[in-house]
C-alpha positions in Angstrom: 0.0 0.0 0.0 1.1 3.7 -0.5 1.8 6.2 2.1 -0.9 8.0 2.0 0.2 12.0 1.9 -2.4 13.7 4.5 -1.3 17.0 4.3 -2.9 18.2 1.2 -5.9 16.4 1.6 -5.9 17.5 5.2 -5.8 21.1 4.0 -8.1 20.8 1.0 -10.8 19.6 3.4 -9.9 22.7 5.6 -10.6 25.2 3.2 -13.7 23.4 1.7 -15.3 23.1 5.3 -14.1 26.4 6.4 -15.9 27.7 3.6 -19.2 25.8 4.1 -19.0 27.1 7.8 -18.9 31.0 6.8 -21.6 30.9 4.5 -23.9 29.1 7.0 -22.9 32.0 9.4 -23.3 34.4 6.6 -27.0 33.1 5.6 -27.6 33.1 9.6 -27.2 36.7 9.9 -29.8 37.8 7.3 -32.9 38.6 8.6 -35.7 36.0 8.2 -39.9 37.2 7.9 -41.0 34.5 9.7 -43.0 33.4 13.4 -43.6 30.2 14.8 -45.1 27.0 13.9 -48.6 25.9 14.3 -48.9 22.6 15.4 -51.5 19.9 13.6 -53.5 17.5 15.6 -53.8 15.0 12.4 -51.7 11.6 13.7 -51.4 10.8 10.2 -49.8 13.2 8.3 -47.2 15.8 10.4 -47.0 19.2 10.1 -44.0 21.1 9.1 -41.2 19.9 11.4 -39.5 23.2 13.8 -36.8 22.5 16.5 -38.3 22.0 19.8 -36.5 21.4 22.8 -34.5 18.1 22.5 -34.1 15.8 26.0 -30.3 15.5 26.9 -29.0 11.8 26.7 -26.9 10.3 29.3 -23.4 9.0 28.4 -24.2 5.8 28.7 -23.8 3.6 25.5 -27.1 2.7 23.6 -29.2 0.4 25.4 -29.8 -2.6 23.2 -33.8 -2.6 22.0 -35.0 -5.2 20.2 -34.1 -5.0 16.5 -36.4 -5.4 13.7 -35.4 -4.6 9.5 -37.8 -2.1 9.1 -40.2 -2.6 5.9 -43.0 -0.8 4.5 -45.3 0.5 6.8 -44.5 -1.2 9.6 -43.1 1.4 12.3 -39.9 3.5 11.4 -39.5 6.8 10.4 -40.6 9.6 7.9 -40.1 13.4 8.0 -40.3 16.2 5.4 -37.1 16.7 3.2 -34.7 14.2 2.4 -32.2 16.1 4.8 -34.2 16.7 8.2 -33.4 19.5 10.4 -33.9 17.7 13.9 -33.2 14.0 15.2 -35.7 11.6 13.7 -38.0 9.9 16.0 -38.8 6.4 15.3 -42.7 7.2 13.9 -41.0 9.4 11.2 -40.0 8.9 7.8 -37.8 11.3 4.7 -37.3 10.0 1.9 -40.8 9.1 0.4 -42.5 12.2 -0.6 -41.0 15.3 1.1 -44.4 15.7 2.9 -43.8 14.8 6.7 -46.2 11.5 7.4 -46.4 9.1 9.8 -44.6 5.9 9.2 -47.7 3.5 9.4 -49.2 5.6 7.1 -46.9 5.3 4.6 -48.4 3.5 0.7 -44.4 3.3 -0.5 -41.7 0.7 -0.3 -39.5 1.6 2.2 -36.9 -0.2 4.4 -35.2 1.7 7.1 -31.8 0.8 8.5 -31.1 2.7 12.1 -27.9 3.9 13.4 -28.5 1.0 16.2 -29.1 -1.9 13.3 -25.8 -0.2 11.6 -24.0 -0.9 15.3 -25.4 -4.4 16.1 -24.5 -5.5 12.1 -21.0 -4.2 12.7 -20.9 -3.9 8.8 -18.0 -1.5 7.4 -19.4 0.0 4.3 -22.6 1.4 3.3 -22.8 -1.3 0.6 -22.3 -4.3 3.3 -25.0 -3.2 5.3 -27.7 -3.3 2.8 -27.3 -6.7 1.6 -30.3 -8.4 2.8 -32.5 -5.7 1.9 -35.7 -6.8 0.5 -35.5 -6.3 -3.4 -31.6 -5.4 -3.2 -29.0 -7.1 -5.5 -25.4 -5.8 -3.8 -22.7 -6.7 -6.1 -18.8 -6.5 -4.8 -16.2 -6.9 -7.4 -13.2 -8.2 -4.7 -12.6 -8.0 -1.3 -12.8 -4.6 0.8 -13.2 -1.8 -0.7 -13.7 -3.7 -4.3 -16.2 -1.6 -6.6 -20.0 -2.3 -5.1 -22.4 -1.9 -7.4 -26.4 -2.4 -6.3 -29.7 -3.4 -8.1 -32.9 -2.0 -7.2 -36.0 -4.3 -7.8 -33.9 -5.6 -11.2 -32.9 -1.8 -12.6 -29.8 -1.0 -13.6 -26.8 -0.1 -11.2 -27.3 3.7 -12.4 -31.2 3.6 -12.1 -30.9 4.6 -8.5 -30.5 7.9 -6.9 -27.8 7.7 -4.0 -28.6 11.0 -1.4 -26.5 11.4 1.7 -28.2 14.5 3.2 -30.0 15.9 0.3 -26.9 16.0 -1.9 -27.1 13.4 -5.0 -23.8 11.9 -4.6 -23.5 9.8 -8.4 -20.6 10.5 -10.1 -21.0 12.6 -13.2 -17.6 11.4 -13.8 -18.3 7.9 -14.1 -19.6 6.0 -17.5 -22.9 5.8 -16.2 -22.8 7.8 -13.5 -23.6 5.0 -11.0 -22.7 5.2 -7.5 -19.7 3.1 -6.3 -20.6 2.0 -2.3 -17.6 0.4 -1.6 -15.8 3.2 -0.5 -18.7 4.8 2.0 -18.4 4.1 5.1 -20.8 3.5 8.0 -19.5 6.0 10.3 -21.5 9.0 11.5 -24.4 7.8 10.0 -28.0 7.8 11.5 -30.5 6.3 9.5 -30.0 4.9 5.7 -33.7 4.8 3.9 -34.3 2.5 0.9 -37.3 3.5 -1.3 -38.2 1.2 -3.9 -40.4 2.0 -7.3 -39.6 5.2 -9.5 -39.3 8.4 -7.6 -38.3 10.8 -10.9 -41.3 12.8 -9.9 -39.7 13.9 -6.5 -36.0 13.1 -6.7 -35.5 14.4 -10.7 -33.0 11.9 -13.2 -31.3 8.8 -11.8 -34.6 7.7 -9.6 -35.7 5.2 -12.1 -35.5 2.5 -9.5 -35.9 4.0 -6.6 -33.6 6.1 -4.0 -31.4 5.5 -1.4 -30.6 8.1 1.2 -28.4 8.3 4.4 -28.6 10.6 6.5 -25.7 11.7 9.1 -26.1 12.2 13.1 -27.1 15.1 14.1 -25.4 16.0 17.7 -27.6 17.1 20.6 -27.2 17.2 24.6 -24.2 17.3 26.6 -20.7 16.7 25.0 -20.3 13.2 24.1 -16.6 11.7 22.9 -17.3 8.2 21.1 -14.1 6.2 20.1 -13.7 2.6 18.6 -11.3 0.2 17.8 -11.2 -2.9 16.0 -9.3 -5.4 14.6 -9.0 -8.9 12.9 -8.8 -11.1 9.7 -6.8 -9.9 6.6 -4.5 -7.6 8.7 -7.8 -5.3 9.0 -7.4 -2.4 11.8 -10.0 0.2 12.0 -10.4 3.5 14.2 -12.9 5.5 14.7 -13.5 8.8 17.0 -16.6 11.5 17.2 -17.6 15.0 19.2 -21.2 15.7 19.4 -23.5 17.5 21.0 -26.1 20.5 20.9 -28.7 22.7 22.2 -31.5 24.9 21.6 -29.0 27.2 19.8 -26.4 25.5 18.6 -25.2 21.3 17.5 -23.0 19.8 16.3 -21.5 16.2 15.2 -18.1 15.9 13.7 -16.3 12.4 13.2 -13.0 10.7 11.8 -12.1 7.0 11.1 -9.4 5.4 9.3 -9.4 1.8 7.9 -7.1 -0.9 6.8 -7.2 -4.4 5.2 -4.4 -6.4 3.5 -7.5 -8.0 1.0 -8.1 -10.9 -0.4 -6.4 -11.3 -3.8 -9.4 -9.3 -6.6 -8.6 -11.9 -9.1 -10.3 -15.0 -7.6 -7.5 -17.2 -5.2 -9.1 -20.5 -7.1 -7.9 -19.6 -10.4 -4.7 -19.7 -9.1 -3.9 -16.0 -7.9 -2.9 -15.8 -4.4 -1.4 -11.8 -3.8 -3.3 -10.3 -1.9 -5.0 -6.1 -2.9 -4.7 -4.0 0.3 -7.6 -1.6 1.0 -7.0 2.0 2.8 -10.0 4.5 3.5 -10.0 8.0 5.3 -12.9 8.8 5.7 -14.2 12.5 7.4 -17.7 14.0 8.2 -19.2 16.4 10.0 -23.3 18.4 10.5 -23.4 21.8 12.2 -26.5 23.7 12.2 -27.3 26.9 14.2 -31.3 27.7 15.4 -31.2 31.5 16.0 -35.5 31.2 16.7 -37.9 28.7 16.4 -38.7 30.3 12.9 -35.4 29.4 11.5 -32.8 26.4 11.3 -29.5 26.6 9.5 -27.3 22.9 8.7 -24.1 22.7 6.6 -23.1 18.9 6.5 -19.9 17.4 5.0 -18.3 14.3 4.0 -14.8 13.5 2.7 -13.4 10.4 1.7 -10.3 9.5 0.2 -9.4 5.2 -0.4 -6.7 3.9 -1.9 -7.5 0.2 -3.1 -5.1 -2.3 -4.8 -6.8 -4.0 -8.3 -5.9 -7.0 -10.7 -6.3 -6.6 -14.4 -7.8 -8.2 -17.4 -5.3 -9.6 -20.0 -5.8 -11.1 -23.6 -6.1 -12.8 -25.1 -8.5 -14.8 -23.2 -9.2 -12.0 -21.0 -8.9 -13.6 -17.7 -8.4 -11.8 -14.3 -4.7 -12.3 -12.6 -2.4 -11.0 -10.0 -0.8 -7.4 -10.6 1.5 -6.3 -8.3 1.5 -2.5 -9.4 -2.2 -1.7 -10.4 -4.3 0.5 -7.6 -7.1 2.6 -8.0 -7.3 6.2 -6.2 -10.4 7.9 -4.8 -10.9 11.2 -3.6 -14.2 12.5 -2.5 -16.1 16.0 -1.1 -19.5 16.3 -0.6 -21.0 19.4 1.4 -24.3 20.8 1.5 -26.0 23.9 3.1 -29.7 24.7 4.0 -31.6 27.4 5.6 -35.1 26.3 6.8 -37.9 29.0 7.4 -41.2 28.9 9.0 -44.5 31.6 8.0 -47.9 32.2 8.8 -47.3 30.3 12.4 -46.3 27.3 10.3 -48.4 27.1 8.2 -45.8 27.7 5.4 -42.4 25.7 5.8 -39.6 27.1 3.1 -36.3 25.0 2.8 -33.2 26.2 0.3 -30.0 24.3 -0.3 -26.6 24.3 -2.0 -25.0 21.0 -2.6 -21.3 20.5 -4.1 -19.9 17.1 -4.9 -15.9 16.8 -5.9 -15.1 13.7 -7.5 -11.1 12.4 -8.6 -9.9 9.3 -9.8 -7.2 7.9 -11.2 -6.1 4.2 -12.1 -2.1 3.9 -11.4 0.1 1.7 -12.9 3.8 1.7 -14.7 2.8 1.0 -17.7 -0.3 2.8 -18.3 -0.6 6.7 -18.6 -2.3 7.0 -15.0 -5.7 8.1 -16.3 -7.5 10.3 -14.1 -11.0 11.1 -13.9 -12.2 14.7 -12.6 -16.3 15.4 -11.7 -18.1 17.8 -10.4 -22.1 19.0 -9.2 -23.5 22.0 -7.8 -27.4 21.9 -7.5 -29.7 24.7 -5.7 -32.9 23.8 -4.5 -35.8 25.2 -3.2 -38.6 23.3 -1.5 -41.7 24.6 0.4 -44.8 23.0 2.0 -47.7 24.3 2.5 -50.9 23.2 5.0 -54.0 24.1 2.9 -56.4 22.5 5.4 -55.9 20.2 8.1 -55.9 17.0 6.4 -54.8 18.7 2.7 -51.0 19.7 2.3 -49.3 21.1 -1.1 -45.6 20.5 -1.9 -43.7 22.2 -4.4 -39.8 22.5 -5.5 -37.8 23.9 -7.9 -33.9 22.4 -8.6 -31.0 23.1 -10.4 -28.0 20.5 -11.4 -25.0 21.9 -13.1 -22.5 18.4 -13.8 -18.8 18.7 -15.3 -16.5 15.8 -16.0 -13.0 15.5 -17.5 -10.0 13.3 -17.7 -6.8 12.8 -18.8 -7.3 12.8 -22.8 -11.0 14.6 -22.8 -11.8 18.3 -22.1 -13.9 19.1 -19.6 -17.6 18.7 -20.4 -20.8 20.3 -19.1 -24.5 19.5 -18.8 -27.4 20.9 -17.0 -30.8 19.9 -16.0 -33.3 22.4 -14.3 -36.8 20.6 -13.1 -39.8 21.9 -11.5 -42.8 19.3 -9.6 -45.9 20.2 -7.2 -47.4 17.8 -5.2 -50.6 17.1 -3.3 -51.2 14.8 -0.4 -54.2 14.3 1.5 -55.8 12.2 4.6 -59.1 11.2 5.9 -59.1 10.0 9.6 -57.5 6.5 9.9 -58.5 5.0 6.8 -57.3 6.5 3.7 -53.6 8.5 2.4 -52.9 9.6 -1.2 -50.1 11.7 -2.9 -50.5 12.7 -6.3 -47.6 14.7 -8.2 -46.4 15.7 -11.1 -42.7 17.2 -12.3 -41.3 18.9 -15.4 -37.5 18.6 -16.6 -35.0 20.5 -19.0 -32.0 19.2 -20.0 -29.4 20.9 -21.7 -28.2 17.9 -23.4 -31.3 15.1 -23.7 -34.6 17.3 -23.8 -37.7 17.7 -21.7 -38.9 14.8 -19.4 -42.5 14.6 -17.5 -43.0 12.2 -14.6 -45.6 12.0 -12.7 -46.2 9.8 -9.2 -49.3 8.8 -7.5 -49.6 6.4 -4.1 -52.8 5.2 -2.1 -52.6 3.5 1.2 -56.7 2.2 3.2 -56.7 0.8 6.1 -59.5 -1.6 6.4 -61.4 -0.3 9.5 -61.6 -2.3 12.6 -58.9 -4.4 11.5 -54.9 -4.9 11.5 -54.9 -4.9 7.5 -53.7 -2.6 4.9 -53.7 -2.4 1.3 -51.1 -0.2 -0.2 -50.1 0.9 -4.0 -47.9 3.3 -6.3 -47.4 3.9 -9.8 -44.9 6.1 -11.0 -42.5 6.9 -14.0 -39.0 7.9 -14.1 -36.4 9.1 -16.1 -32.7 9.3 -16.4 -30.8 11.7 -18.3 -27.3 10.4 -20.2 -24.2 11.0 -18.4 -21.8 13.1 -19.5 -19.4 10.4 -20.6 -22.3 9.1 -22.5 -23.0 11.6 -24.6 -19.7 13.5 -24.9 -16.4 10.7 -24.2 -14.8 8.4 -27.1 -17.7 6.4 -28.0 -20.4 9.2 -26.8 -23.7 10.1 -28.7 -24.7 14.1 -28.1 -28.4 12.7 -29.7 -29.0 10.6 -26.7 -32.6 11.1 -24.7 -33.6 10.3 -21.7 -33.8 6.4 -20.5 -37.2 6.2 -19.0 -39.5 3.8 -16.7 -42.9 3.0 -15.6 -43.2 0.8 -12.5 -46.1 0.2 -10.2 -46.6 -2.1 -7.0 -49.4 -3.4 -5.0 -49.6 -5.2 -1.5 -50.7 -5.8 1.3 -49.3 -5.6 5.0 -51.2 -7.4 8.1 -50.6 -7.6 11.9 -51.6 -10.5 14.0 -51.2 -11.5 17.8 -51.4 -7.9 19.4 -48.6 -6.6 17.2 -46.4 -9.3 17.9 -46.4 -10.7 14.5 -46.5 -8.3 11.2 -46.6 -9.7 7.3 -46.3 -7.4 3.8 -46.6 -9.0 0.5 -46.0 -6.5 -2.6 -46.0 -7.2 -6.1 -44.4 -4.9 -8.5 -43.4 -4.4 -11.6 -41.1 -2.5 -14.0 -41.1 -1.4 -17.7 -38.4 0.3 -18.9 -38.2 2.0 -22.3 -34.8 3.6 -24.4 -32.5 2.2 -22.0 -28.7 3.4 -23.7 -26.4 0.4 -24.7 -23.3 0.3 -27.2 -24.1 -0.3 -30.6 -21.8 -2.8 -32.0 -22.4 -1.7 -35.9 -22.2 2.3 -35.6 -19.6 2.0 -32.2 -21.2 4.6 -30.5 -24.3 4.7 -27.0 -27.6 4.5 -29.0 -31.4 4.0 -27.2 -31.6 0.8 -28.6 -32.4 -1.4 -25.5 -35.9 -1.9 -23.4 -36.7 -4.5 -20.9 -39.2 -5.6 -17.6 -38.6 -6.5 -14.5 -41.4 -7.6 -12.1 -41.6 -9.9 -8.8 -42.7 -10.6 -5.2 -41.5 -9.0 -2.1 -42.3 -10.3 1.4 -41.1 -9.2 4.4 -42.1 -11.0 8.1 -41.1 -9.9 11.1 -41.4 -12.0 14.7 -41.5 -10.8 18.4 -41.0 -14.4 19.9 -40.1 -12.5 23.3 -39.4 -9.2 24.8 -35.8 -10.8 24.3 -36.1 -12.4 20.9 -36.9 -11.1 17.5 -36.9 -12.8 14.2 -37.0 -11.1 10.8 -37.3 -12.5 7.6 -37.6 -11.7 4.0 -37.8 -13.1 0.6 -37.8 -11.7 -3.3 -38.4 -13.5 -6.3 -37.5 -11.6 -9.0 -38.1 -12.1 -12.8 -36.0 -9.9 -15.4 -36.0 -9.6 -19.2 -34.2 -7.9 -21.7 -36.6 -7.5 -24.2 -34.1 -7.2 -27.1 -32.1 -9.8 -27.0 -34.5 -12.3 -24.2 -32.7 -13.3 -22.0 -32.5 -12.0 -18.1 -30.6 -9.6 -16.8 -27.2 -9.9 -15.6 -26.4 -10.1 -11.8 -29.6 -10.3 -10.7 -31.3 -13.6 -9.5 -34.4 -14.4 -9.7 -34.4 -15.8 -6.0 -32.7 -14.3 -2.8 -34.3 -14.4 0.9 -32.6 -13.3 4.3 -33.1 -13.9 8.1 -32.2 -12.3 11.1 -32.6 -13.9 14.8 -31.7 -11.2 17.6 -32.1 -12.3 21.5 -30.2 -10.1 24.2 -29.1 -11.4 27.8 -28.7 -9.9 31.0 -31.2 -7.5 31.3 -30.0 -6.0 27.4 -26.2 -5.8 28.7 -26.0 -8.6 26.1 -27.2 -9.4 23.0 -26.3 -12.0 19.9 -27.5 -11.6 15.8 -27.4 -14.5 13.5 -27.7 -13.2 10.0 -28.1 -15.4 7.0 -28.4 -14.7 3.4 -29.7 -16.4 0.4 -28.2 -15.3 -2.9 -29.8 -17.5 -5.8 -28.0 -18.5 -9.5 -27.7 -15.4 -11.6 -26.2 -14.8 -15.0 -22.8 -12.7 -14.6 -23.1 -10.9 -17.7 -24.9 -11.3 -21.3 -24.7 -14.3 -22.8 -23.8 -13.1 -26.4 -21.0 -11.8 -24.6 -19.8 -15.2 -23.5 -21.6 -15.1 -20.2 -21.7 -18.0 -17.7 -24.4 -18.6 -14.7 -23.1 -17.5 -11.2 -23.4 -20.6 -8.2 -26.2 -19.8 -5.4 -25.0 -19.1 -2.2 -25.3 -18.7 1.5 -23.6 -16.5 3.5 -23.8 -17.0 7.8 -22.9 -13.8 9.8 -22.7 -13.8 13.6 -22.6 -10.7 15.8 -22.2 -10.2 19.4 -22.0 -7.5 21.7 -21.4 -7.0 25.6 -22.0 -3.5 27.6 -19.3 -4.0 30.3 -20.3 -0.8 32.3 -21.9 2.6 31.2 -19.0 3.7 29.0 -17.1 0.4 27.6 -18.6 -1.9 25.1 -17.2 -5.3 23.6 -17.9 -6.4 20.0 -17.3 -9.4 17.7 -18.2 -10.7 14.4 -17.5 -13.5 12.6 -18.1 -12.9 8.8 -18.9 -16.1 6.5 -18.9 -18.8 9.5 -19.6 -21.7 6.8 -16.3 -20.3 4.8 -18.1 -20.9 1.8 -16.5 -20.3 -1.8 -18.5 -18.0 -4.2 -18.4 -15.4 -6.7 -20.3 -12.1 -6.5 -19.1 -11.4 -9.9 -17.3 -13.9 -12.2 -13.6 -14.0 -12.0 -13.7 -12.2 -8.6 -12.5 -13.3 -5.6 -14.3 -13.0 -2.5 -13.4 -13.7 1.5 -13.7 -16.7 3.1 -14.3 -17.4 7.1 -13.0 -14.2 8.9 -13.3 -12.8 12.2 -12.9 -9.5 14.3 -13.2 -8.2 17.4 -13.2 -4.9 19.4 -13.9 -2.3 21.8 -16.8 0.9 21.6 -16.0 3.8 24.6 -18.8 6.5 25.4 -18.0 9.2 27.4 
């Protein structure tokens, strides 16, 4: 592994943040028109969130609740912007529609991963912790930190719209401009949302198959110092260290960590290649926000990332994957956003406007290449404001704007815009029924006009523990810029587009104890961009479906024991060529048992994970069918007194062989250990 250089990234990150910090101070001192908030009686649908007065925490590490994998409409968390203001209770929600509602209420697909499930998994990336999300295909090419690509309910990679905080975090940069999870970690993280179905009409280009979007911790009480340390297989060493803590007036979070691995060998150790691609991530984040009055909130958020993985390569002439000892791939990262929330009319009006900038450089290192490097870049402004019409009636509307640049080594910098426009209404009668309905407009500089449109419906049967849900939606995404302006690029590209809908069902029994949703869906996409083997250029040549079954189950055996399960069968076609889709099977289920000890001091997970055969890529591209697998996880945790924790894991207990993408390698049987501190 290199020696990493900190200072200039050190002192990049400096300037960047010390920037985002004066302008939140500088947008604090304007003066704001605005009073307090009115507050609605309706349980269904919230009012405009305002910061209240937040109860001060002990020191003491989290206690150890039960843990359940959140699912559509069962209880979890929604709120109104996909970057709240305050700490989320566990009744909220934020990603679905930008209208504050009640989690039960809630007709979308939605899984919700808490800050606590993210601790008890012990999971490293972002990309590890979602596998075993219902209708999630997580693809890792290698060992840590290998490229993780994901597949949303049988979309492409790029079909899904990656938020952390509000800011859309896909790399114009990239060929597709899909989202690479390897190198996010978990750290500082409070919530991560996973909304399934097209969500163009809220969310804009790249929502095709839904959205996924983390959010970061936001500090409040006393000051709080949180370190961790761990260790184990593959010569992996991880530190991590965080301030929080806030007030009425003021809060803040700000956290480091730095991880290590030695790897596994890329190229897969079976075919005979046994050196081993180290892995090193810095990773650096940090939420301040400032609440001068009631009326007004201010928030400036960062994150910055810079990994340095070792890679194999792919040589003729029967393109095979072996050892290289030279090859690595660099990654550095900057995300930052800032927002100013308002409140009018005693609430009645909420107005929230933001500034996002994304930084993007790569670069692929080796002696005998040229080091190609890869530069990208995004600024957006948006504007978003809800408005109570009457007490069971709220209107939404926003207004965005997305300026992307990309270069590299042997192409000039290219631009592309997109400006985009939606309303949206929502309404709710007593108990029994919820409906959104919206509609959005979009420009783009380089693929035209797009119109998407979304509507969702959620009854509750009275006097009963049943509820019938449904969406339909389209989507559209716009071609990146490497699509329409790098070697190989089309300028006469449109927009790829979708229509997907989904119905279900989700039913309680035993006093709450047991809860069961069944959705079906299905997805039609149209114009999807592929390379044209007679003209050698992107061309909108490609269409295909995807539909399937999602059920998720979750058990309260005891107040100690919990079982979740879930299950997706998922059938794909590419309607061209018919034949499925690559890397995604058509069956893959998980489980998770958790049961704690010693009044909660204690507590154990067993996680286990079905990944069915799937073909690795086309078949007129000499593609082979991929092994089913299962992978056993085990997790453990022990609260020694209020400010020391113990952890273990052990990853892959049956050390079984497999492939997540063909030629890969992957780790066996490995486990690690460690220590959490609160003080």
């Amino acid at each position: 592994m290199r020696a990493l250089s900190f200072a200039p990234r050190v002192l990049g990150l400096g300037w960047r943040c010390t920037f985002g910090i004066a302008l939140l101070v500088s947008l604090a001192s304007k003066p704001m028109f605005a009073v307090g908030q009115q507050e609605s009686d309706n349980p269904d649908v919230l009012p405009p969130t305002r910061i209240t007065d937040q109860e001060e925490p002990t020191a003491d590490l989290p206690t150890l609740p039960e843990t359940v994998v959140t699912g559509d409409r069962d209880e979890g968390v929604f709120t109104p912007s996909d970057f709240p203001t305050q700490p989320l209770s566990s009744d909220e929600l934020v990603t679905p529609s930008r209208v504050t509602s009640n989690a039960a209420r809630n007709a979308s697909s939605i899984t919700v991963i808490s800050r606590e499930e993210l601790r008890q998994r012990g999971q490293q990336t972002v990309g590890e912790a979602l596998r075993g999300v219902v209708g999630l295909d997580v693809v890792r090419s290698g060992g840590p930190g290998g490229q993780t690509s994901l597949f949303m309910r049988g979309a492409k990679s790029e079909h899904t719209k990656v938020l952390v905080d509000g800011i859309s975090v896909n790399d114009p940069s990239a060929p597709t401009r899909a989202f690479d999870f390897g190198n996010l970690l978990v750290d500082n993280i409070e919530r991560i949302e996973v909304l399934r179905g097209p969500q163009s009409m809220v969310y804009g280009s790249d929502a095709i198959g839904g959205v996924i979007n983390i959010v970061t911790a936001r500090g409040q009480g006393p000051l709080s110092l949180r370190a961790r340390s761990e260790g184990g297989s593959f010569g992996t060493a991880q530190q991590g260290l965080n301030v929080s803590g806030g007030d009425d007036l003021i809060y803040y979070s700000l956290s480091g960590s730095f991880l290590h691995s030695d790897g596994v060998s890329a190229a897969d150790s079976r075919l005979g290649n046994t050196e081993r691609d180290g892995y090193q991530n810095v990773t650096a984040s940090g939420r301040f926000g400032w609440t001068p009055s009631d009326a007004i909130n201010i928030d400036y958020v960062f994150r910055f990332i810079d990994a340095d993985r070792e890679i194999d390569s792919v040589l003729p002439p029967n393109f095979v994957f072996t050892d290289d000892l030279l090859r690595r791939n660099l990654a550095t990262t900057f995300f930052q956003r800032i927002q100013l929330q308002s409140f009018l009319m005693d609430g009645l009006i909420e107005q929230k406007v933001g500034f996002n900038f994304t930084d993007y450089d790569r670069s692929d290192t080796h002696p005998q290449f040229q080091d190609p490097r890869f530069m990208g870049q995004a600024k957006q402004f948006d504007y978003v404001a809800n408005l109570t019409l009457l007490e069971n009636n709220w209107l939404t509307a926003g207004l965005d704007y997305l300026d992307e640049q990309a270069s590299s080594t042997s192409v000039t910098q290219r631009t592309q815009n997109n400006v985009g426009l939606w309303v949206q209404d929502a309404w709710s009668l007593a108990e029994i029924w919820t409906a959104t309905a919206g509609v959005r407009f979009d420009d783009h500089s380089a693929a035209g006009r797009a119109q998407t449109y979304r509507f969702t419906n959620l009854v509750q049967v009275p006097d009963t523990n049943l509820q019938f849900h449904g969406t339909i939606g389209t989507g559209f995404r716009a071609p990146a810029l490497a699509q329409n302006f790098f070697p190989g690029g089309n300028p006469g590209l449109r927009p790829e587009r979708s229509k997907g809908w989904d119905i279900g069902a989700t039913h309680t029994f035993s006093d709450g104890r047991f809860t069961l949703d069944a959705t079906y869906y299905r997805n039609d996409f149209t114009d999807l961009i592929d390379f044209d083997p007679i003209t050698f250029i992107q061309r909108n040549i490609a269409s295909a479906r995807a539909s399937g079954v999602e059920v998720i189950g979750t058990w309260m055996m005891s107040p100690r024991t919990t079982v979740s399960a879930n299950y997706t069968l998922t059938d794909t076609r590419d309607l061209q060529f018919q034949e499925e889709l690559p890397r995604r099977p058509q069956q893959k289920a998980s489980l998770t048992v958790s049961r704690t000890w010693l009044d909660n001091r204690a507590r154990g997970n067993l996680y286990v994970f079905y990944v069915g055969e799937r073909l690795d890529f086309a078949s007129r591209f000499g593609g082979t069918v991929l092994d089913d697998y299962v992978l056993v996880n085990l997790t453990g945790n022990y609260q020694l007194n209020r400010h020391w924790e113990l952890f273990a894991r052990l990853d892959n207990a049956l050390n079984q062989h497999y492939q997540e993408a063909g030629g890969f390698g992957a780790p066996g049987i490995a486990g690690y250990g460690g220590m959490n501190l609160v003080w």
